[in-house]
Phi, psi and omega in degrees: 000131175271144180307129170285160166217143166337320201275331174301097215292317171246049187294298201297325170261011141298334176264341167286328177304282170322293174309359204267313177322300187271007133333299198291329190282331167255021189216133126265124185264173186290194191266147180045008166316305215280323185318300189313315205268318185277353182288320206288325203290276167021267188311316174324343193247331167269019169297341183292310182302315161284164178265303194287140168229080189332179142247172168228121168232126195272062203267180160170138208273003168208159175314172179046045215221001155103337219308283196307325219240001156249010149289305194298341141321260160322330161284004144286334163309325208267172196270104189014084145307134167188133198266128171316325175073235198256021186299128172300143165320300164332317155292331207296338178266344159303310198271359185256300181287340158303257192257032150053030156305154159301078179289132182257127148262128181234149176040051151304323169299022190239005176261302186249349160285113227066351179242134166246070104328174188267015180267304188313324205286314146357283193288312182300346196268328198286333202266306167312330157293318191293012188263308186238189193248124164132311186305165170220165186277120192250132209203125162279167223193184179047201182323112162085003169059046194236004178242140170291101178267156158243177184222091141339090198226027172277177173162187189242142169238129194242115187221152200229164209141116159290119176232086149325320176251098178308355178283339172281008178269125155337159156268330200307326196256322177328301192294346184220044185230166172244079145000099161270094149283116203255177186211145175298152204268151165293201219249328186276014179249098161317063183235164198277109216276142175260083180281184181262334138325297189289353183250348144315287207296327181250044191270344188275329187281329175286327159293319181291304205282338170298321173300300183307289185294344164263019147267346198252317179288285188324325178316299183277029197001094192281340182287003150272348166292145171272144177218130182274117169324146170265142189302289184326327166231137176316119152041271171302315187288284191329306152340270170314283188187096169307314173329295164312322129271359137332270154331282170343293210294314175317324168298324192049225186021202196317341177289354172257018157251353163281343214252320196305311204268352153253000158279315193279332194274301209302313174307289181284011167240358176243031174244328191275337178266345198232029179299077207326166216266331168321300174318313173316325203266324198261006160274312159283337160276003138311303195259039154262301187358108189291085191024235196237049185290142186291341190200130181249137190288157157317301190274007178233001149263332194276343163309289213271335132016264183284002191240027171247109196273019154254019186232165192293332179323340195254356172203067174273124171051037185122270195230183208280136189320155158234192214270327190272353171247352167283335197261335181277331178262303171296018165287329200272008144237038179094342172321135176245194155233103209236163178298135187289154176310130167105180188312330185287336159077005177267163201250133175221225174241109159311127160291323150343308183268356168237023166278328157303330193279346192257010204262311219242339185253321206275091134323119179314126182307334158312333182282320170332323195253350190300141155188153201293189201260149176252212181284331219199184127267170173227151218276132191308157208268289188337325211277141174287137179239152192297143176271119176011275185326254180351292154003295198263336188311177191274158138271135174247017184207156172317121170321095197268323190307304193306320206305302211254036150223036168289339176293084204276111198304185161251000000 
């Protein structure tokens, strides 16, 4: 295999370019997974260079939906991979401050779905240190458990799990992940089983390409490249991931427009699924409001409420929201509930005092949702694709794979 170099203008993006293949070759992925999952592998070799670390989180409301086998995929690529198993927290924070692995969490839902133990409560504390470099994880330790240690817990992390109710996914970790929702493959969607055969026989092309991005990524030193916030996505989003078009833009040729346009589908489809439920209660009363009356009773928005039959209100947790659980989610944003003008003394809502809160949380869902058009098609999972190995092989003639599919769909 000839060696890639810094000096190769599309050395980095020919090994992205493979990974995406060979991703591809054992998964179907969602539209702009595999780019997404290949940027991340990426990064893992260049984390010494960020402050900041995405996680990839990998979901699906039901088994068999591919979640495990795109860690397992993928973690032979990445930068000293190691899978938690049956590890405790207690270790799991010894061993991430020990040695700085790429850690994979698999069936993360049997950890936080339904359980508030101190194991869940743990990981979420693990997942809140572990995002940027510098915070530590604080934990009493030594005879009697009576000395304070810190733990050292950054690292890039990939965690996996059915969560039918995106609401049982942490925020801590949702907010600070690159999202996958995965789905079972149909019966005409092909890929080649990851077996202990099939990982033999490509264990040298996958060690050269491994080899190749952890010579290659570090180089192009990506955490120095400028990437200009994007309008379409927030903050938060932009925050995760920025590293990845960092990377993107250092690889250059199709990928910073492969990486953009997989941040805006992902961003915006996990904005549209996961809205907290607050946002949900101050999006519908906006549009119950009684056109632009100054003040509305309590008991006639919880009547129009309960009677919009694609929301939870008419059956919250057993029965129809009341005025003491309407008053506990707009309290978190300073809301009150006051009495109305004149003699009558009942309690309701200034329009006044929310009209800021629909300024700054309800964004019209067209914007939410915006997203560019894309590059390509993508090649049917049926269809035979060039094998690693090639891939990586020397060329002695012109790229016909590269000239006429560089464009790599999402």
């Amino acid at each position: 295999m000839t060696e890639p170099t810094p000096e190769t203008p599309n050395g980095l993006a020919g090994l992205l370019d493979a990974v995406v293949q060979h991703l591809r070759r054992f998964v179907v992925f969602p539209p702009h997974g595999a780019v997404a999952v290949a940027l991340w592998v990426a990064f893992t070799h260049a984390v010494d260079q960020f402050d900041t670390s995405p996680y990839l989180l990998v979901t699906a409301p039901e088994i068999e939906s591919g979640k495990t086998r795109v860690l397992e995929v993928a973690a032979p690529l990445c930068r000293a991979p190691m899978f938690s198993s049956s590890m405790t927290p207690a270790v799991l924070f010894r061993t991430i401050d020990r040695d700085h692995p790429t850690m994979f969490i698999d069936e993360a839902d049997m950890t936080w779905t339904g359980r508030k133990d101190d194991k869940a409560t743990e990981l979420v504390a693990l997942l809140n240190a572990g995002h940027r470099r510098g915070p530590k994880a604080q934990r009493m330790g030594g005879p009697g458990k009576t000395t304070l240690m810190e733990f050292d817990v950054f690292c890039p992390k990939a965690i996996a799990g059915a969560f039918p109710n995106l609401g049982d996914i942490p925020e801590a970790l949702r907010s600070r992940s690159i999202h996958l929702r995965m789905a079972r493959k149909l019966p005409s969607e092909r890929v080649d089983r990851w077996t202990r055969q099939t990982r033999e026989a490509s264990a040298e092309a996958i060690s050269n390409l491994r080899d190749g991005l952890a010579a290659t990524v570090p180089s192009t030193k990506p955490a120095l490249v400028h990437v200009d916030p994007v309008e379409d996505i927030g903050d938060r989003d932009f925050d995760v991931w920025e590293p990845l078009l960092q990377i993107a833009h250092s690889a250059g040729g199709d990928w910073p427009a492969l990486a953009l346009d997989a941040a805006l589908a992902l961003c915006a489809a996990d904005a549209s699924q996961a809205v907290p439920l607050r946002i949900v209660m101050l999006r519908d009363l906006r549009e119950i409001w009684d056109g632009t009356e100054a003040h509305m009773l309590t008991a006639a928005l919880l009547e129009r409420l309960h009677r919009l039959d694609d929301r939870p209100w008419g059956n919250y947790y057993g029965s129809p929201l009341s005025a003491h659980r309407l008053g506990q989610m707009l309290a978190a944003y300073g809301v009150s509930s006051k009495f109305e003008p004149g003699p009558k003394r009942r309690k309701g809502y200034y329009r006044r005092d929310l009209e800021d809160l629909w300024r700054r949380y309800t964004v019209p869902e067209s914007s939410q949702t915006s997203q560019t058009s894309q590059t390509g098609s993508q090649p049917s999972q049926s269809e035979s694709i060039e094998s690693l190995e090639s891939l990586l092989a020397p060329k002695t003639e012109p790229d016909t794979w590269e000239d006429e599919t560089r464009r790599i769909a999402p």
